[in-house]
C-alpha positions as CSV (number, residue, x, y, z in Angstrom):
1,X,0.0,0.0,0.0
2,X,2.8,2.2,0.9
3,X,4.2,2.0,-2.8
4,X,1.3,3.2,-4.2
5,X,-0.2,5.4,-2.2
6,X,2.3,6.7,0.4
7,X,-0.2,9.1,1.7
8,X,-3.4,9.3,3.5
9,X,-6.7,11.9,4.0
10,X,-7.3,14.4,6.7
11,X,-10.3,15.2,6.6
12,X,-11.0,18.0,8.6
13,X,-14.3,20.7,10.1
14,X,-12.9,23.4,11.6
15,X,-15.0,25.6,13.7
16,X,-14.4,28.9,11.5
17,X,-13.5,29.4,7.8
18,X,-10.3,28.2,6.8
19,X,-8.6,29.4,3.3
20,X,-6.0,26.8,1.0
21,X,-3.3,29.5,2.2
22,X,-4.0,28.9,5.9
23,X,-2.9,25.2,5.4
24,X,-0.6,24.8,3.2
25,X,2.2,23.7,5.6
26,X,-0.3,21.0,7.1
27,X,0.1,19.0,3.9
28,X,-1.3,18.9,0.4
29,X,-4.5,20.5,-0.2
30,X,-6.8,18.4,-2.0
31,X,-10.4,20.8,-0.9
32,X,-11.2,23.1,1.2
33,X,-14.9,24.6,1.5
34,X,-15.2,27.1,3.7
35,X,-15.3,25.2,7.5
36,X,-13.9,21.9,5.9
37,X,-11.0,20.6,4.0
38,X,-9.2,17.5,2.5
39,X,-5.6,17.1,3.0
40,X,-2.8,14.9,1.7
41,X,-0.6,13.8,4.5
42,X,2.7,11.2,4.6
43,X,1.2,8.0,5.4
44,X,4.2,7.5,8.2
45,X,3.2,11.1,9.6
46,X,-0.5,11.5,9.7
47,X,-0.8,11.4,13.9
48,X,2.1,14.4,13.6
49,X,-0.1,16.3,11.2
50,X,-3.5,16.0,12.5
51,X,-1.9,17.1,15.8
52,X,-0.2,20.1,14.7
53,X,-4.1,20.9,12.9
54,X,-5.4,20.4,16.0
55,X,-2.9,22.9,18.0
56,X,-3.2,25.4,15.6
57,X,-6.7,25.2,14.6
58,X,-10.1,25.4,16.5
59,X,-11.7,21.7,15.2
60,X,-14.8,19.9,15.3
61,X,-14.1,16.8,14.0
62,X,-10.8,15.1,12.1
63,X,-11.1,12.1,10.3
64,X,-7.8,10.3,8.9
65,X,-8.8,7.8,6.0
66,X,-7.6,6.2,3.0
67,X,-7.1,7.0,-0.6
68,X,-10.4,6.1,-2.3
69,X,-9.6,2.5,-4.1
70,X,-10.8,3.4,-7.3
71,X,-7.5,6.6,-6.9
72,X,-4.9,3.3,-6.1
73,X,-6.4,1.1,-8.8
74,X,-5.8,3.9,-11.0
75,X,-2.1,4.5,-9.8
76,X,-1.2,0.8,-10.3
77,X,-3.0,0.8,-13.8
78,X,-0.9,4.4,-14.4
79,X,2.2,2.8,-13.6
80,X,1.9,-0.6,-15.6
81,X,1.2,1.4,-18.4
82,X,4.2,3.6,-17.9
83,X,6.3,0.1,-17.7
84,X,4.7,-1.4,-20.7
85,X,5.3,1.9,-22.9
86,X,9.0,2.7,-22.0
87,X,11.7,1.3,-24.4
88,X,13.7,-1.6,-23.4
């Protein structure tokens, strides 16, 4: 899992509006929509991450989860195609 996706989700609801700018040292913005957002975190450094969101923002809920399957099936099918098409 690591290989192909070495990251996971934050997903977080803050209690006020949060902009892309605000959290672009928390990780890599995937959404944000006014009190929530979506973020890209190292998969070995998601507890460090949501706990530095949690210390520097007001929050109502955090959930960490997975990359959606159908994004990792895509990844793998990415890369064996990327094998398959480069010259010997």
């Amino acid at each position: 899992m690591e290989r192909v996706a070495p990251y996971k989700l934050l997903h977080v609801i803050f209690r006020q509006s949060v902009s892309p700018e605000q959290l672009l040292t928390f990780g890599e913005v995937e959404s944000v929509d006014e009190i929530e957002a979506t973020l890209r975190v190292p998969r070995g450094r998601t507890s460090e991450y949501a706990a530095r969101l949690l210390a520097a923002f007001q929050v109502d809920d955090v959930t960490i989860q997975e990359p959606p399957v159908e994004a990792i099936i895509s990844q793998i099918f990415q890369e064996q195609a990327a094998l398959t098409a480069a010259p010997a």
